[in-house]
Legacy VTK file of the C-alpha trace (Angstrom):
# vtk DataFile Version 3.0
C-alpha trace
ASCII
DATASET POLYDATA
POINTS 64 float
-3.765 -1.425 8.525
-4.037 0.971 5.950
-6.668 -0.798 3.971
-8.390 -1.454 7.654
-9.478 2.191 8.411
-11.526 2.744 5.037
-13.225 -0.789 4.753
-14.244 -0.424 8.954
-15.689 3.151 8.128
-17.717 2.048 5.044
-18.518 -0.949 6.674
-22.604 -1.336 7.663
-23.197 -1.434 11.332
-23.336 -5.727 11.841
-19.980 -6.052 9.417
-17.681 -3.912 11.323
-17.469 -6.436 13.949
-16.385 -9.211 10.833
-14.448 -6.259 9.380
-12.580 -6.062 12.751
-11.969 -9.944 12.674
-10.852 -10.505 9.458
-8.135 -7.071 10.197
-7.019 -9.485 13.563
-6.573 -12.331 11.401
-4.753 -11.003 8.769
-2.394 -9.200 10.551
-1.687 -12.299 12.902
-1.077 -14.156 9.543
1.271 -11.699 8.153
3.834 -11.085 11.398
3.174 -14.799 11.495
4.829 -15.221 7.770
7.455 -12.505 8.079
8.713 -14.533 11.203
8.426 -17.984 10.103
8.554 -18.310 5.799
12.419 -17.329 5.957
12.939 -19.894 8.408
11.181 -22.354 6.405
13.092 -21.401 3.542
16.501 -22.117 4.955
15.838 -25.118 6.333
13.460 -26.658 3.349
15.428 -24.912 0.355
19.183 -23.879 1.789
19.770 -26.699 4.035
23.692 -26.525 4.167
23.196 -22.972 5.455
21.609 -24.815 8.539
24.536 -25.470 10.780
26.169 -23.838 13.710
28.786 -22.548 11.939
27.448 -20.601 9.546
24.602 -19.505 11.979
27.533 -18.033 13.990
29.133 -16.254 11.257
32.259 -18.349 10.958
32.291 -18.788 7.468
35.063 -16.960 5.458
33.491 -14.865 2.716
34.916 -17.561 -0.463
32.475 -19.812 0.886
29.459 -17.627 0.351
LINES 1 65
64 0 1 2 3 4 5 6 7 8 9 10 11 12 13 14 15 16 17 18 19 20 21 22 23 24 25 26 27 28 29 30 31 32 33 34 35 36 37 38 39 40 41 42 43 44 45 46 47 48 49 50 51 52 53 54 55 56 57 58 59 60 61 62 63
């Protein structure tokens, strides 16, 4: 959002509205990432951290 405010003001009067899009999209992308790519990760990458038990915090600190 802090790159948003000085492209939108420099931005010609028919851009803003892409300008205003493209700020939408990209912050719907990002939350989207932060939320999902260390999910991903753990179940792609780290799969024997996928269980119940270690979800719950079970796991004796040895095993770690």
């Amino acid at each position: 959002w802090i790159t948003f405010i000085p492209a939108y003001i420099s931005s010609p009067g028919k851009f803003t509205v892409a300008v205003e899009i493209f700020a939408i999209l990209a912050s719907s992308f990002g939350l989207l990432s932060c939320i999902f790519v260390p999910k991903c990760y753990i179940i792609l990458l780290k799969p024997q951290k996928n269980n119940k038990k270690h979800l719950m915090g079970k796991m004796t600190c040895k095993s770690l």
